[in-house]
C-alpha positions in Angstrom: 101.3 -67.3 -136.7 99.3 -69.3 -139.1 99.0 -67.4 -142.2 95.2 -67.9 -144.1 96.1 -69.5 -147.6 94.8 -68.6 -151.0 94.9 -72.0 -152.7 92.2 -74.2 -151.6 92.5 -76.5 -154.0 89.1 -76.1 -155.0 88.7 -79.5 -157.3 90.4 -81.8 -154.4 86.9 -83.0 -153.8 86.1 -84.7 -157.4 89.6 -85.2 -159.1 93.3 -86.0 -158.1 95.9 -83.5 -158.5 99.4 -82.2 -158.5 100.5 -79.5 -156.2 104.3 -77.8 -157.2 105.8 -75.3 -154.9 109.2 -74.3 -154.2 110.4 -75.9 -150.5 109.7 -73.9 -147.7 106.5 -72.6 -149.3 104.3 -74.7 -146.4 102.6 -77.1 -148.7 102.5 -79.6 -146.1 101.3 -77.3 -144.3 98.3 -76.7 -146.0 97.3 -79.8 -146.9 97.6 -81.1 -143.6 95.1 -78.2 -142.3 93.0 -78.9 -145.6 92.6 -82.6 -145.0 94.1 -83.8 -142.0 92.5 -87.6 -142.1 94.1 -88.2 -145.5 96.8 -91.1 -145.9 100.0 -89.6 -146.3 103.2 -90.6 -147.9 106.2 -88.9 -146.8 109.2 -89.3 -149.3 111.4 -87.3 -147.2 111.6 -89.9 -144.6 114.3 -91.8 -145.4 112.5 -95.6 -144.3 108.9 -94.6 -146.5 111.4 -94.1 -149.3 113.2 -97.3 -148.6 110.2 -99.2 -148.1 108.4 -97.7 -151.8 111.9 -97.1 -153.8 112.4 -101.1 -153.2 108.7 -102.5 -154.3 106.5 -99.6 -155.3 103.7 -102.2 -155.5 103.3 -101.9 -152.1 101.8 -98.5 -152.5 98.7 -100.5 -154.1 98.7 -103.1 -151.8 98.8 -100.8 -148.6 95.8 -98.9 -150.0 93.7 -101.2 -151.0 94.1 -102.9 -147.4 92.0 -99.5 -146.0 88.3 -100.2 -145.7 87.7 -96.4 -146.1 90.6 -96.2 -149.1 87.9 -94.5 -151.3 87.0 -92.2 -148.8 90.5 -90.8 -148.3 92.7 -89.0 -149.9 95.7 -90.3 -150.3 98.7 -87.4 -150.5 102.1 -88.5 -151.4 104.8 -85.6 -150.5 107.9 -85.1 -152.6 106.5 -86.8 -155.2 109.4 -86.9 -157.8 112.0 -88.1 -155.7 110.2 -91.8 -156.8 108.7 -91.0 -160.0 108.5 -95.0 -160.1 105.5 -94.7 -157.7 103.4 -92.9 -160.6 102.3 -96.2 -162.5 100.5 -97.5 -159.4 98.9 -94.2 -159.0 97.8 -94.5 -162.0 96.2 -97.6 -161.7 94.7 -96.9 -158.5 93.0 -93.7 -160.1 91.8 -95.8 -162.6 90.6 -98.9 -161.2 89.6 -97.8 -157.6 88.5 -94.7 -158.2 91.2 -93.6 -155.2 91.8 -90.0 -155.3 95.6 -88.4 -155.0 97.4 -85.1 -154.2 101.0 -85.5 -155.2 102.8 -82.7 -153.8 106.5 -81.5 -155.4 109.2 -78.8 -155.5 111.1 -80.1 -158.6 109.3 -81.4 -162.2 112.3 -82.0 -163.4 112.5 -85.9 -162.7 108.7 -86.4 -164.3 109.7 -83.7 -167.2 113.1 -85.5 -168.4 112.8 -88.7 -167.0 109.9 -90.4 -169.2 107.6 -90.3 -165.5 104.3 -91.1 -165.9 102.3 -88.2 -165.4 98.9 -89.9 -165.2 97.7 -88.6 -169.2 95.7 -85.9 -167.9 93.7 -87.4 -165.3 95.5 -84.8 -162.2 95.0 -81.4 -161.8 97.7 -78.9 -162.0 98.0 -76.5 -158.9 100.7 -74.3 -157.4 101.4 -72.4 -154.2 103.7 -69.7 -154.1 105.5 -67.4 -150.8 102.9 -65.7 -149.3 101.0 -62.8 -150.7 99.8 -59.5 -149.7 95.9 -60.6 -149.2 97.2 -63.9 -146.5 99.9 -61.5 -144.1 97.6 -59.8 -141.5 99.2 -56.4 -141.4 101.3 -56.8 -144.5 104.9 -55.2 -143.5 106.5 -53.9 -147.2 109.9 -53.4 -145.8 109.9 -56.7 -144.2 108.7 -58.3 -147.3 111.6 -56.9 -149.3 114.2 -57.8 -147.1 113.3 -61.3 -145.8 111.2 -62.5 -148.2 107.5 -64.4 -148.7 108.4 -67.7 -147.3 106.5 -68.4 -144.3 109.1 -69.2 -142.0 111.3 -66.6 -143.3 109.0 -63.4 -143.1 108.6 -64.2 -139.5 111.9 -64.3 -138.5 113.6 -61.3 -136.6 116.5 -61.9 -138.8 115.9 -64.1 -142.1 119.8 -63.8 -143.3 120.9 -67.4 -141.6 117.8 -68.6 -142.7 118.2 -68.2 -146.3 122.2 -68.3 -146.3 120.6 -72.4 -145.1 118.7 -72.6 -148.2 120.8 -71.2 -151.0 123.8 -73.9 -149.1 121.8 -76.5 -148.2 119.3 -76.7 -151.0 120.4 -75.0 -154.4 124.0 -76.2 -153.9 122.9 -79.2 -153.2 119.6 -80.7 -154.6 119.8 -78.1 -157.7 123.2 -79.3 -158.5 122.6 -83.3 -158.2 119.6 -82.9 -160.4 122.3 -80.6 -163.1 123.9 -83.8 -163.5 127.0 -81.7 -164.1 130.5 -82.3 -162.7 131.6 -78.7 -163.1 129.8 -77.7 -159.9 132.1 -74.7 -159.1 130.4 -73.4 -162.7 127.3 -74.0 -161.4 127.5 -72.2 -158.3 129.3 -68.9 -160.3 126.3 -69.3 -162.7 123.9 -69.0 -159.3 125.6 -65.5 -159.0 125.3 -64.3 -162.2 121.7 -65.4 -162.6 121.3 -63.4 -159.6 122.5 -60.3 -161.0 120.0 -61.6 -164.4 117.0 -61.3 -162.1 114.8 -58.8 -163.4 116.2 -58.4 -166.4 116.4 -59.7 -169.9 117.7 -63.0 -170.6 121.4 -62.6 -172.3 123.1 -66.2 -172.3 126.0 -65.0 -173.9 126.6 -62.4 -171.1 125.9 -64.7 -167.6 128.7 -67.3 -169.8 131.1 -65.4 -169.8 130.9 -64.7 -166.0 130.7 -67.6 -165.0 133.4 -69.4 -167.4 130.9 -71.7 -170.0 129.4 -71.8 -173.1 125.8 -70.3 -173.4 124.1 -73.8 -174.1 125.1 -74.8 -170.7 124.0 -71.1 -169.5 120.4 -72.2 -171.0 120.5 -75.3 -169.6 121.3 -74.2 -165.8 118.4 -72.1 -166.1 116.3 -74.9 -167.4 117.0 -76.3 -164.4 116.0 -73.4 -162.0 112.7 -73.5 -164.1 112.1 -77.4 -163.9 113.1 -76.9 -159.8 110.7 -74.2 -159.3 113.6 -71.9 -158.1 112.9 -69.4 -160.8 110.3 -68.2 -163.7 110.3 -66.5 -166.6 108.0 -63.7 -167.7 108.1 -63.5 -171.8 108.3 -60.7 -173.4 105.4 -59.0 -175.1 105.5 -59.3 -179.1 101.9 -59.1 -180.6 101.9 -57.5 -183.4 105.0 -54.9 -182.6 105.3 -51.7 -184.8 108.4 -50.5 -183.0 110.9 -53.3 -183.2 111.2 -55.1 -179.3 113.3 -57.1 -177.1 112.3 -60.5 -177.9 114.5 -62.0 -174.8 111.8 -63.2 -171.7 112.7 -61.8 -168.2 113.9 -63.8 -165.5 112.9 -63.7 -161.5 113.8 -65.7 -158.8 110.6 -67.2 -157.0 111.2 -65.4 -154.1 112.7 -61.6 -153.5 114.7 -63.1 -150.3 116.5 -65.8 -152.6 117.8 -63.0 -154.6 118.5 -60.3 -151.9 120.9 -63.3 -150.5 122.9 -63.9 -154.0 123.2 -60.4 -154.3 124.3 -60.0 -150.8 122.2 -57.1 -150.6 122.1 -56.3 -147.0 119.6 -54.0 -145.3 117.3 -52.8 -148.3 116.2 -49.3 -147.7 113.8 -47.4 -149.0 114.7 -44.7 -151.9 117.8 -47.3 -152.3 118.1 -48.6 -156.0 118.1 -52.1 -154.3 115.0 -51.3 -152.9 113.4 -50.3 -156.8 114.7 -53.7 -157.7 113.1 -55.6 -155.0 110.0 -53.8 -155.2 109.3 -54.5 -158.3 110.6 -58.2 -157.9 107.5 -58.4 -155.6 104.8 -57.1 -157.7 106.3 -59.9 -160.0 105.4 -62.6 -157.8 102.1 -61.1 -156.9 101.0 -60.9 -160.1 101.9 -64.4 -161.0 100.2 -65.8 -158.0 97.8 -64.0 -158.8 96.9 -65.2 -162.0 97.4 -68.9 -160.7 95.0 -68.7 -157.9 92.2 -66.0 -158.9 91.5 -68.7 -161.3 91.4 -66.0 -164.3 95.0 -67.3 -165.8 95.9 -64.5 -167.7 98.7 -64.1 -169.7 101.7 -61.9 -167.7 104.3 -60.4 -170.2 106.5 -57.4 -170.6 106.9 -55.1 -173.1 110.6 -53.4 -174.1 111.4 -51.8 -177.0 115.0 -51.3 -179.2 115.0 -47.8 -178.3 113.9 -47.9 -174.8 110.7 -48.0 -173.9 109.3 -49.9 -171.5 106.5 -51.3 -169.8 107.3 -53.8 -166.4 104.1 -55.8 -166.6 101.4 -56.2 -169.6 98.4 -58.1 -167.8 95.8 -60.0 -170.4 96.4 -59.2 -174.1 97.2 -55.6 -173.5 94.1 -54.7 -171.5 96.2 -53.7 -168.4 100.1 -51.8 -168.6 101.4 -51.6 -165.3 104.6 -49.8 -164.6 105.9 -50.1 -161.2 108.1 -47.3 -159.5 109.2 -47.2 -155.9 109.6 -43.3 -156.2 106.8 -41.5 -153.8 106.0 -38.7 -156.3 105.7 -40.3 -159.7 105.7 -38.0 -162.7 105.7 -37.9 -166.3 109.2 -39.7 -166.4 107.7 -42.7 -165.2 105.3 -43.3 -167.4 106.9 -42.6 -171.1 106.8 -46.5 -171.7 102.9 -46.7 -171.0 102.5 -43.7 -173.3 104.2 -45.2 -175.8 102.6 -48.6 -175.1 99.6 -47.1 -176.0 100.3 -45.8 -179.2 100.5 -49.2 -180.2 97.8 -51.2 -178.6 94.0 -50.6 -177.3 94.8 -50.6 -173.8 92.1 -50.7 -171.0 94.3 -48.8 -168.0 97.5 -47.3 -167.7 99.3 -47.8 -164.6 101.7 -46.6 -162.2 102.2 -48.7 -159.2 104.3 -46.3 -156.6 104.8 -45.4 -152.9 102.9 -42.2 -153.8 100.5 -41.4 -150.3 97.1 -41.4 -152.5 95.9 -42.4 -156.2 95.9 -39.8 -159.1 95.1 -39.4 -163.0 97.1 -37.5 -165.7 94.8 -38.4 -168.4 94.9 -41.3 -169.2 97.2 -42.6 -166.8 96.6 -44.2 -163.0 99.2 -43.4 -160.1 98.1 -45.9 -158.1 99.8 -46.0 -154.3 101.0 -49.8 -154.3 97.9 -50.7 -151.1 95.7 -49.4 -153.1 96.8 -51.6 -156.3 97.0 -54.6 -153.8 93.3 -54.4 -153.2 92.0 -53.9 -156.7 94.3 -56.7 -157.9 93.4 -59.3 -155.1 89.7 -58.2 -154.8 89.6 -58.9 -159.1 88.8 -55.4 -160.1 91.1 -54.8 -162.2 90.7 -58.2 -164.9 87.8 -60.2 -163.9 
């Protein structure tokens, strides 16, 4: 099946550009169906990265050898495994007016390696798994349980799948780039970041677990942020009257990645594994959300000392959105939004649930989790 994607990268046209995604997500995919004359630069081949890692000049000189160079893009894949590469870029955007997409799934090597990242003159863009709008006949169970990644949410059985890429890719890749020797740590932290997903961020705690000090806790996550292999969604702290959780929340990119370090097995519904999961997702939709509807709102969450919570604050506090997996949400569900309220001027109150149709109890939404889908993706509810 070839899924429909979101991210067009509308600007590809005029301007250069960076495009970040975790692997797997199909970003050569999509750019080879987006522009399937370009030039492309394959650093995963092991004789284009000979051949550029031993005179990246020759990047320039192959390029300005095409008659049509300023015609065609040129799209370099796996960009910062030769960050070296990024001064000829440079000059090319400059002086030849060449355009670029330079395609990743770590930052990392351009963040803390002094890279040139071209001052400005390439546009950031992202692609996530797959979302609910590009899956014709969107499955939820089999969402939760194999995960967004193309490949992965086809598959009868996606457990070998990603048992591959948490051994061949974290363990591996993630680790060289820790530039660690303790790699057992690492691989215990993997666990107990696992068991962090969703949930506040307490170095202190996932250290002990896995047997190091909380800087090196905060530096292994650094690295699943700089690797795209997780995200954190910051807590909620404008003007607070009740006093908060100031600690951001941390998520996997992808529900399958953590349904694997959990070893989860089957996820069934009314299962507390399945609450986790389900809410994991409306995490990632609502980030790629806010990424490719172009609106890039702020996405936050909201927990107080004494309890209260809200999963998702969308905007500055125009939209609380609570999600539940329960099919008959009540009053229970909704005490955080309620008290959410009390504080802020908030546009909607939401409960996203399994409930069979939408209702209102005031001023609060129960909104079955299709019908939030389509007001999300269709941008009716911040436009």
């Amino acid at each position: 099946m070839n899924f429909k994607r979101i991210q067009n990268l509308p600007e590809i046209s005029n301007d250069s550009c960076f495009l970040w995604g975790p692997r797997q997500t199909g970003k050569s995919t999509l750019l080879r169906g987006l522009l399937p004359d370009a030039n492309y630069v394959d650093l995963l081949l092991s004789d284009q990265f000979e051949h550029f890692s031993r005179r990246p000049a020759s990047l320039r000189e192959n390029i300005l050898a095409d008659p049509r160079r300023r015609e065609r893009i040129v799209i370099i894949d796996e960009v910062q495994k030769l960050p070296t590469l990024l001064d000829e870029v440079q000059w090319l955007i400059v002086n030849e007016r060449i355009r670029f997409i330079l395609c990743g799934s770590s930052a990392r090597k351009l963040k803390h390696g002094a890279a040139n990242l071209l001052g400005g003159r390439a546009i950031r863009y992202e692609l996530f798994p797959l979302v609910y709008p590009e899956i014709p006949d969107f499955n939820l169970e089999r969402a939760l349980n194999q995960g967004l990644l193309p490949r992965h949410y086809l598959a009868d059985d996606a457990g070998l799948r990603w048992h591959a890429y948490v051994g061949d890719y974290l363990k591996e890749e993630v680790m060289a780039e820790a530039l660690t020797r303790n790699l057992p740590a690492f691989s215990r932290f993997l666990d107990a970041a696992a068991f962090s997903c969703g949930e506040a961020l307490q170095y202190s705690n996932v250290a002990r677990d896995c047997g190091v000090s909380a800087p090196t806790v905060r530096s292994y996550f650094d690295i699943l942020n700089d690797t795209l292999i997780g995200w954190e969604l910051p807590a909620y702290l404008k003007r607070p009257k009740r006093r908060t959780v100031q600690a951001s929340k941390f998520y996997f990119f992808d529900v399958g990645l953590a349904n694997t370090l959990l070893r989860r097995g089957t996820i069934e519904p009314r299962s507390e594994a399945f609450g986790k999961a389900f809410e994991h997702w409306m995490a990632m939709e609502l980030r790629a959300h806010a990424h490719y509807s172009g609106l890039r709102y702020p996405l936050s969450y909201w927990r107080t000392t004494s309890g209260y919570e809200v999963d998702f604050i969308l905007g500055d506090a125009q939209i609380a959105v609570e999600v539940k997996s329960t099919e008959l949400a009540d009053e229970r569900h909704w005490r955080g939004l309620k008290a959410f309220a009390e504080e802020y001027s908030v546009q909607r109150q939401i409960v996203v649930s399994r409930d069979p149709a939408p209702r209102r109890i005031g001023s609060v939404e129960v909104l079955p989790w299709q019908v939030f889908m389509e007001q999300l993706w269709s941008n009716k509810l911040l436009n």
